[in-house]
C-alpha positions in Angstrom: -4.2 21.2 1.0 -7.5 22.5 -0.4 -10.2 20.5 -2.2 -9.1 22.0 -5.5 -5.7 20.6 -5.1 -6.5 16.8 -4.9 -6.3 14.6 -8.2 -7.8 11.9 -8.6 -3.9 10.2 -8.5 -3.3 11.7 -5.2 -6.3 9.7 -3.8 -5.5 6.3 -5.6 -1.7 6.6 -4.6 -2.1 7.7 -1.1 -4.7 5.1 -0.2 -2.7 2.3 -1.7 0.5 2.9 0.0 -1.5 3.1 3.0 -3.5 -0.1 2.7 -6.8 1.6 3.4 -9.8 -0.2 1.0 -12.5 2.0 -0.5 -15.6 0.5 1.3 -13.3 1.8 4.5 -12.9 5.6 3.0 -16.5 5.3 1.9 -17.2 4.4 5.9 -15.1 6.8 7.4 -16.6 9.7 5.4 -19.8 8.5 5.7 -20.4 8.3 1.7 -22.2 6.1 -0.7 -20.7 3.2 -2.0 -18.9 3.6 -5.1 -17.8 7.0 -4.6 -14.0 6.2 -3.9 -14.0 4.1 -7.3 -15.4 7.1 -9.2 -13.3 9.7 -7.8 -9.7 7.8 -9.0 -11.4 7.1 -12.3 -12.2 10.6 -12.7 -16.0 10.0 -13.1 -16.6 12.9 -10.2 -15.8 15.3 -8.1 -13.9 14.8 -5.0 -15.6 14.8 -1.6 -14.2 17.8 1.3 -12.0 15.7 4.1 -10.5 13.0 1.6 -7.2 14.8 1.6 -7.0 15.3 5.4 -8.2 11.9 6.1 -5.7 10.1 4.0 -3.3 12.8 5.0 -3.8 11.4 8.6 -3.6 7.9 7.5 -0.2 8.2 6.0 1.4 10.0 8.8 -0.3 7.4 11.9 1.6 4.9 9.1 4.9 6.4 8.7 5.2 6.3 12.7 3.7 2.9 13.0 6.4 1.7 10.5 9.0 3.0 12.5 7.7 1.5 15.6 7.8 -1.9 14.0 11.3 -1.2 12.6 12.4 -1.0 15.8 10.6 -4.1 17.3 11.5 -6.0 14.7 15.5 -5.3 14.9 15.2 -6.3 18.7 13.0 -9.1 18.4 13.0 -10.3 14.7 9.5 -10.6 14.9 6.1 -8.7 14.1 2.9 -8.8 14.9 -0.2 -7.2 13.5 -4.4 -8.3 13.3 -6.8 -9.6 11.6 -9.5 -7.4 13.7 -10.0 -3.9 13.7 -10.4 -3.7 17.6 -7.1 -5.5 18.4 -5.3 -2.8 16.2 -6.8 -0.2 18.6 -5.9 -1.9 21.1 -2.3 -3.0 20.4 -1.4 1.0 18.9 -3.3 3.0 22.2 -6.1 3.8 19.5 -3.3 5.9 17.1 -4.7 3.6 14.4 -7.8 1.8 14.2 -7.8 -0.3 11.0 -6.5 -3.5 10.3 -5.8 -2.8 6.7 -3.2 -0.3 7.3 -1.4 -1.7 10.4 -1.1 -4.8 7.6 0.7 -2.1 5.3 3.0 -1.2 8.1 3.9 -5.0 8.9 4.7 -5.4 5.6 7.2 -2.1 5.2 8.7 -3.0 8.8 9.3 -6.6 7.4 10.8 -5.4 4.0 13.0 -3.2 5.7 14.2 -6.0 8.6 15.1 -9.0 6.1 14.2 -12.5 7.6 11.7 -10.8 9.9 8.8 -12.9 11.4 5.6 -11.8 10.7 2.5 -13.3 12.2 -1.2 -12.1 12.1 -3.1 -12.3 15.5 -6.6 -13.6 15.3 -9.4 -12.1 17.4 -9.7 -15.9 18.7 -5.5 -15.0 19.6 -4.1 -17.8 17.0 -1.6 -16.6 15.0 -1.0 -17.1 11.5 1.8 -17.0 9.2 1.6 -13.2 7.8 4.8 -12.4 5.7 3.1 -12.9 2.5 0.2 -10.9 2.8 1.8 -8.1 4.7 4.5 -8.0 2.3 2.3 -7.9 -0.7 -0.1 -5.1 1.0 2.8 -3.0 1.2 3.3 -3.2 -2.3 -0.5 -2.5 -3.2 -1.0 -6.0 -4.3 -4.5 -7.0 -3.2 -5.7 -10.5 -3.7 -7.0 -10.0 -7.6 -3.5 -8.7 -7.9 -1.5 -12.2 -6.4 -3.8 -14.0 -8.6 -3.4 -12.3 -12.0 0.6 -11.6 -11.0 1.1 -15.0 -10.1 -1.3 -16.7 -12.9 -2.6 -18.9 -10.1 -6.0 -19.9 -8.9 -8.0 -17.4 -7.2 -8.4 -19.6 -4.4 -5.1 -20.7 -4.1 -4.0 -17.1 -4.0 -6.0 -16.9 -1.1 -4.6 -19.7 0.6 -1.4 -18.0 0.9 -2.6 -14.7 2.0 -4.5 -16.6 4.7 -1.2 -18.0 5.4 -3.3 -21.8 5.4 -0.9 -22.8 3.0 3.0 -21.9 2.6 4.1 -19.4 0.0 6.0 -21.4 -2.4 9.5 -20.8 -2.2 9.6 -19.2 -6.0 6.9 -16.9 -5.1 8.5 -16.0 -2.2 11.5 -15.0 -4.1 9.8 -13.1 -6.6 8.4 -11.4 -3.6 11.5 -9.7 -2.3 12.5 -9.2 -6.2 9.6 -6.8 -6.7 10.3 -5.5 -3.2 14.1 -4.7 -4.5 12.4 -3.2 -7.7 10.6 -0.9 -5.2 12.8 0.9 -3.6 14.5 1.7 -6.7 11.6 2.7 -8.5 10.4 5.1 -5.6 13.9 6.7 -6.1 13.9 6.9 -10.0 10.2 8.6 -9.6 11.5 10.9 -6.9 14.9 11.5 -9.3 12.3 12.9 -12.4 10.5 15.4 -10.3 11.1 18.7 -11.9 11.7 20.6 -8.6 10.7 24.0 -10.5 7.0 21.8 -11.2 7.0 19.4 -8.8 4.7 16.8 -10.3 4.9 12.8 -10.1 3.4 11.7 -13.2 1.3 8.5 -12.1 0.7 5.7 -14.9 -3.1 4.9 -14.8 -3.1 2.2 -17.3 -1.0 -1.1 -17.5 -0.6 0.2 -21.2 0.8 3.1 -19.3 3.3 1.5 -17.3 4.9 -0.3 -20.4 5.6 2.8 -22.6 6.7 5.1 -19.7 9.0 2.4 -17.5 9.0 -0.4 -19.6 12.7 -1.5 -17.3 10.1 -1.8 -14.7 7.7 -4.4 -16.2 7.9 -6.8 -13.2 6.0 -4.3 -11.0 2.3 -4.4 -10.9 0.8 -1.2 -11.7 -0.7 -0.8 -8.4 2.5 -1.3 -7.1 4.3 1.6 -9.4 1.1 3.3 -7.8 2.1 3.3 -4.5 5.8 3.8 -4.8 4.6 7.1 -6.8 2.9 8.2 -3.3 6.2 7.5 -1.5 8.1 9.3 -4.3 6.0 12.2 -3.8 6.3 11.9 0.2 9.9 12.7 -0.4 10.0 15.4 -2.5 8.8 18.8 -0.9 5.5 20.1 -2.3 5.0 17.4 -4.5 1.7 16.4 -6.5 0.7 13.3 -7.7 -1.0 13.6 -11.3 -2.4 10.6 -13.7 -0.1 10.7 -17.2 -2.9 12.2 -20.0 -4.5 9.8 -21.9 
């Protein structure tokens, strides 16, 4: 993939079904702050390496996912970190950010119902991790549990942190969205014109309501990131922001 190939929907997509944050792009590129946000806005051009560095993210992802599948069918349990170095350590340095081997809990755990998911500290206590695994899988941040949830912005935080249980209704609405997933990855993958393979990416909550209004209990960053795994499954496909 050149540069001239990337959209601005191919970045947004693929670096939120990979968990990676902008401030860690920005690091890992060795680029000025901002420059992430103005790229999927479509305020500037996009920087040479973004497409082989999130390229390289989604595919140490896709195996790590597996590899937690597995654990977690044998063991019903999986463990990630809330420390960059203990990811290194844990994956033989075949990932190196926290953020992402959180994305890949959270897949491994929606695909192994009942799965236990804990997050290692760097001190080595372990937390409860479910929710926040679960919900970086599905591109919700913690601005996103808070306005999804209409709940306190600190109370949101509580949960991620796992210092207090996930109530059992949020829990449940939880796995609904995660249900809504998988069949909204495969409804995206379903409209792809193979003759112009394109996945037309809603950029706009406005968006999302006129072009899957059956889906309205995803949030848009969710719809985001099952575009990027639609895309993954459909052979030469491009991810492109809906006009307007």
């Amino acid at each position: 993939m050149t540069i001239h190939d990337v959209d601005a929907a191919q970045v947004r997509c693929a670096r939120l079904s990979v968990g990676v944050r902008e401030i860690e792009v920005e690091r890992l590129l060795d680029l000025d702050a901002g420059a992430v946000a103005a790229w999927e806005e479509r305020r500037s051009p996009i920087a040479a390496g973004v497409a082989e560095l999130l390229e390289e993210l989604t595919a140490a992802a896709a195996a790590e996912t597996v590899r937690l599948i597995e654990h977690a069918s044998q063991t019903g349990q999986i463990e990630t970190f809330a420390e960059d170095l203990d990811v290194v350590a844990a994956t033989a340095g075949r990932m190196s950010l926290a953020s992402v081997h959180r994305v890949c809990a959270g897949r491994a755990a929606i695909a192994v119902p009942d799965t236990r998911v804990v997050v290692r500290e760097a001190d080595g206590e372990a937390r409860d991790g479910w929710t926040v695994c679960v919900t970086a899988a599905c591109g919700m941040g913690l601005g996103q549990v808070h306005k999804w949830f209409d709940v306190p912005r600190r109370l949101a935080q509580y949960w991620l942190s796992g210092a207090r249980p996930t109530p059992p209704g949020v829990l449940a609405e939880l796995r609904e969205i995660t249900e809504a997933v998988r069949a909204h990855i495969d409804e995206l993958a379903d409209d792809v014109d193979v003759d112009d393979p394109i996945v037309w990416v809603c950029a706009t909550e406005e968006q999302m309501e006129r072009q899957w209004p059956a889906r309205e209990q995803l949030p848009l960053p969710t719809h985001q990131v099952c575009a990027a795994r639609a895309a993954a499954a459909v052979d030469g496909a491009r991810l492109v922001f809906l006009p307007g």
